[in-house]
Residue frames as qw, qx, qy, qz and C-alpha x, y, z in Angstrom:
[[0.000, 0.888, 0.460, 0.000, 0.00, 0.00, 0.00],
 [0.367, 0.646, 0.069, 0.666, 1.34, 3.59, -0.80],
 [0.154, -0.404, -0.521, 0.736, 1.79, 6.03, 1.68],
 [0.097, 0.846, 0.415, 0.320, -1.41, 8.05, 1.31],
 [0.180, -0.087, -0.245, 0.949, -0.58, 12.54, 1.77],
 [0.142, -0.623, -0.545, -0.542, -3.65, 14.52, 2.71],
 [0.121, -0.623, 0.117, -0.764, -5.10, 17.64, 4.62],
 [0.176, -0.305, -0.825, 0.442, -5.79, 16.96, 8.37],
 [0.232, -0.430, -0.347, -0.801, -8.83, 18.45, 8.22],
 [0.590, -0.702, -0.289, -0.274, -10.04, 17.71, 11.90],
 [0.452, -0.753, 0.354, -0.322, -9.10, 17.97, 15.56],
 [0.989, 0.107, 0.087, 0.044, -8.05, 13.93, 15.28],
 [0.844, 0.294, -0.019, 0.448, -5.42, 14.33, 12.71],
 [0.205, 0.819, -0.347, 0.408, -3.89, 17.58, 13.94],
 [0.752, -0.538, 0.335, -0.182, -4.00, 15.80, 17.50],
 [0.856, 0.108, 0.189, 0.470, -1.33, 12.86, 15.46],
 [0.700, 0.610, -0.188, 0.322, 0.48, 15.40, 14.06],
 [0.003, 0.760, -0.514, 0.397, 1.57, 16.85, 16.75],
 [0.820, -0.501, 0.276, -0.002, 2.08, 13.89, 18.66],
 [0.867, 0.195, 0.051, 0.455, 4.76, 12.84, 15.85],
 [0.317, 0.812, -0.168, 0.459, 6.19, 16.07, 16.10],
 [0.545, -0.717, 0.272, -0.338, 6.70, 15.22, 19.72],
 [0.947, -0.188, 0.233, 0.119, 8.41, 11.98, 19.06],
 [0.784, 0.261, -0.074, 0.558, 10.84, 13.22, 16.42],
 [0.271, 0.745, -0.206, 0.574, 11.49, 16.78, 17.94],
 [0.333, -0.704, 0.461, -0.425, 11.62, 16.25, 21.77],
 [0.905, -0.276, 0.316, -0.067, 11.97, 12.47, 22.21],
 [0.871, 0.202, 0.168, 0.416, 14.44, 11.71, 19.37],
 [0.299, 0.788, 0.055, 0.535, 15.98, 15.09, 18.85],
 [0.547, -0.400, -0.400, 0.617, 16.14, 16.37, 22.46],
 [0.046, 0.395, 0.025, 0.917, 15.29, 19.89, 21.46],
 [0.074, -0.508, -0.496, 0.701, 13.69, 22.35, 23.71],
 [0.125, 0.483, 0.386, 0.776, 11.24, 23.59, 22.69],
 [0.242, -0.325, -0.029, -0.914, 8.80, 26.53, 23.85],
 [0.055, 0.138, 0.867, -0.476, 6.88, 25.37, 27.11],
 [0.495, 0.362, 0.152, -0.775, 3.33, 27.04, 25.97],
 [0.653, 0.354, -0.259, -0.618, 3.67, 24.47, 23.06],
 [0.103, 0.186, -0.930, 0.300, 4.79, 21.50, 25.21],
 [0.498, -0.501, 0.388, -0.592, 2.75, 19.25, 26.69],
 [0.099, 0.482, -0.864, 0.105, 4.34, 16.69, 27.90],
 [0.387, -0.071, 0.877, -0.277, 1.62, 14.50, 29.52],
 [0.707, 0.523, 0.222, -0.422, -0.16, 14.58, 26.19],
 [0.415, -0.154, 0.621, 0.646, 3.47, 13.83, 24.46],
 [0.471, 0.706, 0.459, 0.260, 2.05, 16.51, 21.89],
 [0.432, -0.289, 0.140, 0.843, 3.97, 19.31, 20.50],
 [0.269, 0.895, 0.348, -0.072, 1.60, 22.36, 18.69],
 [0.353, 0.153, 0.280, 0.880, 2.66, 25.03, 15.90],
 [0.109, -0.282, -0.062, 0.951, 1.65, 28.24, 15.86],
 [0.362, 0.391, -0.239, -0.812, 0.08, 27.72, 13.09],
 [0.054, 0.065, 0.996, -0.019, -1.27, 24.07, 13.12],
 [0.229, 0.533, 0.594, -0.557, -5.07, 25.66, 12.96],
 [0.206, 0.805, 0.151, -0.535, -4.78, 28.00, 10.74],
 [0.137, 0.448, -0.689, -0.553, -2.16, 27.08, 7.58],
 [0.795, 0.304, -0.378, -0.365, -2.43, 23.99, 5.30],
 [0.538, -0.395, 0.731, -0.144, -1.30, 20.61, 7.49],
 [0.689, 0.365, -0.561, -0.279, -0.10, 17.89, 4.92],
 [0.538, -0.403, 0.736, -0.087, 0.12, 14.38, 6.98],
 [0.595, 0.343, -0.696, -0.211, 1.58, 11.27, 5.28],
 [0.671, -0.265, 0.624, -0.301, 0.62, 7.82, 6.65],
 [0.341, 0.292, -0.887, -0.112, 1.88, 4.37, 6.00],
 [0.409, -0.183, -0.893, 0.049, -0.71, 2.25, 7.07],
 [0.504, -0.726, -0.419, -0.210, -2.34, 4.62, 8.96],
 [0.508, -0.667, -0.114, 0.533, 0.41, 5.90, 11.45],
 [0.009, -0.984, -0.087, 0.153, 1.98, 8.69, 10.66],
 [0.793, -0.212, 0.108, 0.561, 5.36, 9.13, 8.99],
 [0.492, 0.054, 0.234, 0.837, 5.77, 12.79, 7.83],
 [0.048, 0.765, 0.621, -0.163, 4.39, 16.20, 7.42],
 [0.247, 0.117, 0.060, 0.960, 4.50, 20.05, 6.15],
 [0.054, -0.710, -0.567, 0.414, 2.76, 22.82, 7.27],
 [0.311, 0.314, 0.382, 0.812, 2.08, 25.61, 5.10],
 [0.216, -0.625, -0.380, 0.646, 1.31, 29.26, 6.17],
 [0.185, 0.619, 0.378, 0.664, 0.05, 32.06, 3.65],
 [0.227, 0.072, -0.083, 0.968, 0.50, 35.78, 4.49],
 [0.323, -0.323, -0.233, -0.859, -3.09, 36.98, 3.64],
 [0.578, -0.308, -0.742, -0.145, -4.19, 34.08, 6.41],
 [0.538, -0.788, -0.157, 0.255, -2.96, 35.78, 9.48],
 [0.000, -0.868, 0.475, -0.148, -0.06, 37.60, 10.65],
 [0.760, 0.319, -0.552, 0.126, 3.44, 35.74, 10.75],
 [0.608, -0.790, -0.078, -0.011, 4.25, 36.85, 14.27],
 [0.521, -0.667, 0.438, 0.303, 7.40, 35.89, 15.60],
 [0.729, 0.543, 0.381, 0.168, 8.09, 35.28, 11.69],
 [0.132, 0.987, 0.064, 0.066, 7.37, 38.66, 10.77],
 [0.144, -0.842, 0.521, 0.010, 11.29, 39.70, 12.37],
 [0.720, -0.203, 0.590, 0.303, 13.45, 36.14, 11.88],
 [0.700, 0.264, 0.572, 0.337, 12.62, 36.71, 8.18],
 [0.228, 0.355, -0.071, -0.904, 11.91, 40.74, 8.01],
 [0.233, 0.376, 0.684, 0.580, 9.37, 40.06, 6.27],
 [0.135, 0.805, 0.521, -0.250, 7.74, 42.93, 7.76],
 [0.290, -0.565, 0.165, 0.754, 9.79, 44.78, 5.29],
 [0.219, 0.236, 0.773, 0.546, 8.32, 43.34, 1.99],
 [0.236, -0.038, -0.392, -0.889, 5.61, 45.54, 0.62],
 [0.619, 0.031, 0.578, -0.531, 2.16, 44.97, 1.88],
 [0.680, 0.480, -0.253, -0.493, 1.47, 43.22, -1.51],
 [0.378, 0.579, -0.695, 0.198, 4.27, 41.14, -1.28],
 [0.007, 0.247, -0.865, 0.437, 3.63, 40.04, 1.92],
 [0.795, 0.276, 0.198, -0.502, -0.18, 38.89, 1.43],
 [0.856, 0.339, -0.363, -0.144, 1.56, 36.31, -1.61],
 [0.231, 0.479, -0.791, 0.302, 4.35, 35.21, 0.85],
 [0.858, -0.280, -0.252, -0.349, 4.24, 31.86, 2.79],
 [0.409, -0.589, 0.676, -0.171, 5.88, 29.87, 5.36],
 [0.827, 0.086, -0.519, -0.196, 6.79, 26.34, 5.18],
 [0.233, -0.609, 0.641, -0.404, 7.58, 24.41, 8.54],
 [0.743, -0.155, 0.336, -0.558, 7.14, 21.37, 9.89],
 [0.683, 0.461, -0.547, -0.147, 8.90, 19.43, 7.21],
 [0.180, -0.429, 0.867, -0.177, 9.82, 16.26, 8.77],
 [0.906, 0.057, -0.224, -0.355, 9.55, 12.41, 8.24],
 [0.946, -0.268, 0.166, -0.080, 10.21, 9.53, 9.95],
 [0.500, -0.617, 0.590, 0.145, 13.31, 7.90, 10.73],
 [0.622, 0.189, 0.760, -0.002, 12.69, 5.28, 8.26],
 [0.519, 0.625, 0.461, 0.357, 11.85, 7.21, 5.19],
 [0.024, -0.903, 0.085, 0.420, 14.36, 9.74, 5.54],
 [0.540, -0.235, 0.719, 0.369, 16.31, 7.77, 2.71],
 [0.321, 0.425, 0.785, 0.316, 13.47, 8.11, 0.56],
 [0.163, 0.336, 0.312, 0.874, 11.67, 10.99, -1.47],
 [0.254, -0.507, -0.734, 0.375, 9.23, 11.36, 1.21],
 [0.230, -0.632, -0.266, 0.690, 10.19, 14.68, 2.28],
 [0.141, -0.090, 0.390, 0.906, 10.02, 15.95, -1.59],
 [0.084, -0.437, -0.765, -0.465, 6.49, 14.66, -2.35],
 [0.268, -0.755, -0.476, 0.363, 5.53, 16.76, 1.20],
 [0.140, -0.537, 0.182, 0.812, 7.39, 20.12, 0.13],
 [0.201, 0.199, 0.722, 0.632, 5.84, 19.39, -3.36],
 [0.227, -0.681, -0.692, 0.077, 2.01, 19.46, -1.84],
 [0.094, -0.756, -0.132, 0.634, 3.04, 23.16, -0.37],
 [0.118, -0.150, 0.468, 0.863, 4.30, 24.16, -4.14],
 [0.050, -0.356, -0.726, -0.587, 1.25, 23.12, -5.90],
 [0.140, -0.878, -0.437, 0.140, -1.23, 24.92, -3.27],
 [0.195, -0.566, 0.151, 0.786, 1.19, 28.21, -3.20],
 [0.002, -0.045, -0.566, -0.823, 0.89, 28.25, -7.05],
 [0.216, -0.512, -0.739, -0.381, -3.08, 27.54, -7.39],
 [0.284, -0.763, -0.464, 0.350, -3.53, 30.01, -4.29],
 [0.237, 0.897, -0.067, 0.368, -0.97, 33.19, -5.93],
 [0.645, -0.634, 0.223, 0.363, 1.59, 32.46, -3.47],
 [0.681, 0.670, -0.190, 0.226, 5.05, 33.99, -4.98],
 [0.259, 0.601, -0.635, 0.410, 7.36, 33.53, -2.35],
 [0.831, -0.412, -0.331, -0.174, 8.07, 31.11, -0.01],
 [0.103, -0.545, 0.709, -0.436, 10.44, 31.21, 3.61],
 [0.924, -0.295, -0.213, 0.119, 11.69, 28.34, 5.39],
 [0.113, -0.757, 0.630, -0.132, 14.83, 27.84, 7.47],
 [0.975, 0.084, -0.191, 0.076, 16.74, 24.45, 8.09],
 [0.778, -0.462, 0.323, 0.279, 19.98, 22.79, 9.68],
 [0.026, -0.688, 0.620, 0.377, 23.12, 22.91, 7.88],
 [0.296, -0.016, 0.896, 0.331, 22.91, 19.62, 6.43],
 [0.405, 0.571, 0.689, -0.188, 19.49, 20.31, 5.11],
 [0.027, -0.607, 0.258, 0.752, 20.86, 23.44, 2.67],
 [0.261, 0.260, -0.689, -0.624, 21.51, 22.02, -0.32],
 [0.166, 0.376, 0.901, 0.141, 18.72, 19.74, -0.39],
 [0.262, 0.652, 0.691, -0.169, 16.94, 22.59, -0.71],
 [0.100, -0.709, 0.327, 0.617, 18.73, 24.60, -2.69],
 [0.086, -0.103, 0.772, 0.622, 18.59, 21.96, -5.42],
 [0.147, 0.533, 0.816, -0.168, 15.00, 22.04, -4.85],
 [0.337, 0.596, 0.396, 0.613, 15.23, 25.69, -6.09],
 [0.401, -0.888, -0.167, 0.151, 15.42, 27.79, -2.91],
 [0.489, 0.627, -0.203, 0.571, 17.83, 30.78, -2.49],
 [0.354, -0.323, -0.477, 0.737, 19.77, 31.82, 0.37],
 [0.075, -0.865, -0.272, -0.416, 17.49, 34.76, 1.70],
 [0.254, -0.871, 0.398, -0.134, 19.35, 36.24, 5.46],
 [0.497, 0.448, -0.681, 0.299, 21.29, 33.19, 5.43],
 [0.547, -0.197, -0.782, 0.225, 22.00, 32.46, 9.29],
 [0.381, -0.534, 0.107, -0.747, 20.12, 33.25, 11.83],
 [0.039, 0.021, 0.853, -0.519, 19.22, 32.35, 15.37],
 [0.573, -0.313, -0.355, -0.669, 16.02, 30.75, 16.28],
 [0.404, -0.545, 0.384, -0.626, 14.62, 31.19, 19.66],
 [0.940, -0.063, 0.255, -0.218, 13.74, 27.00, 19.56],
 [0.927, 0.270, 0.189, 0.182, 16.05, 25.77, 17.27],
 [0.326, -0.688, 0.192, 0.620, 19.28, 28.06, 17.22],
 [0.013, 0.491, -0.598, -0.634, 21.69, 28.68, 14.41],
 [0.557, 0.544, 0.623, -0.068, 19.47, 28.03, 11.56],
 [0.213, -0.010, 0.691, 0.691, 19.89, 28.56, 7.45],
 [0.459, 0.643, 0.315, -0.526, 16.97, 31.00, 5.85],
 [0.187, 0.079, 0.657, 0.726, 16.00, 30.63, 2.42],
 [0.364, 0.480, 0.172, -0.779, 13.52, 31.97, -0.02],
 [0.334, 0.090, 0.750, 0.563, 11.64, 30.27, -3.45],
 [0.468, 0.375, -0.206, -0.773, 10.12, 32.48, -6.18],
 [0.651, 0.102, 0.749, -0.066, 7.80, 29.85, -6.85],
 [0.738, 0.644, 0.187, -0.080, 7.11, 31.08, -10.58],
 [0.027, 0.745, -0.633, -0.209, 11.34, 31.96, -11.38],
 [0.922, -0.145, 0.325, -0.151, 11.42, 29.06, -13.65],
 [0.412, 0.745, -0.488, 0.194, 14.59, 30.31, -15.26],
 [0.298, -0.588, 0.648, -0.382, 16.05, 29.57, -11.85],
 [0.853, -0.208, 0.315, -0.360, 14.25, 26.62, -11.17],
 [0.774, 0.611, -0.117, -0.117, 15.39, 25.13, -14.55],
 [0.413, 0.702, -0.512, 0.273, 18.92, 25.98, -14.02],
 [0.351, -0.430, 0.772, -0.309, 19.00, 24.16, -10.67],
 [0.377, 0.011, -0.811, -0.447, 17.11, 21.22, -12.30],
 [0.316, -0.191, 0.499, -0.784, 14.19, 21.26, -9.87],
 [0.078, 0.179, 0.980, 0.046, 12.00, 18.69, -9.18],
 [0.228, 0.515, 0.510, -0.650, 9.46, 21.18, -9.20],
 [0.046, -0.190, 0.624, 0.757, 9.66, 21.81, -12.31],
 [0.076, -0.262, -0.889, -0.369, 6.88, 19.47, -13.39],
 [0.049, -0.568, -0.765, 0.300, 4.28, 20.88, -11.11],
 [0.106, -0.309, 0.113, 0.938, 5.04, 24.37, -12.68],
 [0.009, -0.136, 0.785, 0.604, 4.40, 22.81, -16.00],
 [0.172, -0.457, -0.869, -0.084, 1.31, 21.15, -15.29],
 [0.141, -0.654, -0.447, 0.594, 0.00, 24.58, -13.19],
 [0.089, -0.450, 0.339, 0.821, 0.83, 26.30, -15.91],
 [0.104, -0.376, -0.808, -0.441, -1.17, 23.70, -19.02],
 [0.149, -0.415, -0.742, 0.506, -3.73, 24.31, -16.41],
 [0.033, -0.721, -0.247, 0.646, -4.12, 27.72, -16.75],
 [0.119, 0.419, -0.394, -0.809, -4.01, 28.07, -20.77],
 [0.477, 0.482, 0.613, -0.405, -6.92, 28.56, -22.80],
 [0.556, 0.161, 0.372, 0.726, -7.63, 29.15, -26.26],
 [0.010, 0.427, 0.058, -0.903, -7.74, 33.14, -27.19],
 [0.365, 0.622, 0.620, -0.309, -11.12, 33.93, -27.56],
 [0.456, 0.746, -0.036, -0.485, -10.61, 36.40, -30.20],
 [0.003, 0.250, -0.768, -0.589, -8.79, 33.85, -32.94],
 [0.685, 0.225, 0.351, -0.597, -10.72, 33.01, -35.23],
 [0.704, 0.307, -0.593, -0.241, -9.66, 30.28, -37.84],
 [0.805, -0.488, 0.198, -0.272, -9.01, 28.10, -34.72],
 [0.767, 0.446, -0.340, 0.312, -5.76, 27.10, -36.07],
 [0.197, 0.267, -0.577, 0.747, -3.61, 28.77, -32.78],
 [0.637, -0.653, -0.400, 0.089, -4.07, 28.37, -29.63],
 [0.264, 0.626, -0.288, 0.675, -2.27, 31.37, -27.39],
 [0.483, -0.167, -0.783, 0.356, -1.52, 31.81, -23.66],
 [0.330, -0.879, -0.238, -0.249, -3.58, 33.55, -21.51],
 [0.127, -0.702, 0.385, -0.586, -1.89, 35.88, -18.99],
 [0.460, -0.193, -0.859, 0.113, -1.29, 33.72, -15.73],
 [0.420, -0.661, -0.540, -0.307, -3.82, 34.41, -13.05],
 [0.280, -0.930, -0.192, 0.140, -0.99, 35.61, -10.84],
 [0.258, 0.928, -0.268, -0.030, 2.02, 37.72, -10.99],
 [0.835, 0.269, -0.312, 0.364, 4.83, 36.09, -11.80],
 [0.608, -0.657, -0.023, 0.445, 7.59, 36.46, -8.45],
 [0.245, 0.942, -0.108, 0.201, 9.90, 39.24, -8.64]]
């Protein structure tokens, strides 16, 4: 059986995620994290934003082996975001199309395996089909270039985070598919397909011989 990805869409499945987030970030990890989002005799660990973004959970059989959380600008305010990334510096425009991604993480077991692309994929293809045009994450040092070849740029680079210290910030222009190209991105394809998607033929030919693209529905990232 596949591993199935889909929305947690009740109290239930957010209740699993964060317990797995509790097993790989304070039982297997040993991080400290924020006591307000601790609770220990529930062995469940809560995001900020576990309510209120997009919550991808992957299960193998039913248990849980991986997730991403996905956080859009126009949904709320980024909070403690807002300054790790400046983003309160971006144009108000700018920041309405701009998302987070956290939460990325899978199981011990299928960290070998493409897992963690097909979950970071799930946040690309809702960012495009929603007008997201920029996305922020951070990550560990070893975790860089995986996502760099994924098509992220270095955005402040290092920084300190109040849970997780010395952290790596990046940034993807989710339409820059010069860029994307040139890093050979797996994303590529989902562009492609977002992109068929969104071309129609132009109503005013008329020998029906061409077919022409429509404008895309949003602005291409800057």
């Amino acid at each position: 059986m596949a591993i199935e990805i889909s929305l947690a869409e009740s109290a239930e499945e957010i209740s699993a995620a964060r317990r797995f987030w509790y097993e790989v970030y304070v039982v297997e990890m040993e991080r400290h994290q924020s006591d307000e989002r601790t609770s220990h005799e529930a062995r469940e660990l809560s995001d900020p934003f576990d309510e209120i973004g997009a919550l991808f959970v992957a299960r193998d059989h039913g248990r849980v082996v991986g997730t991403v959380l996905g956080t859009q600008g126009r949904d709320t305010h980024f909070g403690y975001y807002d300054s790790l990334y400046q983003l309160h510096e971006l144009p108000p425009n700018k920041r309405l199309n701009a998302s987070l991604t956290n939460k990325l993480i899978v199981a011990p077991e299928k960290r070998r395996s493409t897992l963690a692309l097909k979950l970071a994929s799930e946040i690309y293809r809702l960012g495009l089909s929603d007008g997201v045009t920029q996305n922020y994450i951070d990550c560990n040092a070893h975790l860089v270039g995986f996502f760099k070849r994924m098509g992220f740029r270095r955005h402040r680079g290092w920084v300190i985070h109040k849970d997780y210290g010395l952290v790596y910030s990046l940034v993807l222009h989710l339409e820059d598919i010069d860029h994307l190209r040139t890093k050979r991105s797996p994303l590529i394809s989902h562009y492609e397909s977002f992109r068929a998607t969104t071309t129609q033929p132009n109503p005013q030919q008329t020998n029906g011989a061409n077919n022409s693209e429509c404008p895309p529905r949003y602005p291409a990232a800057i």
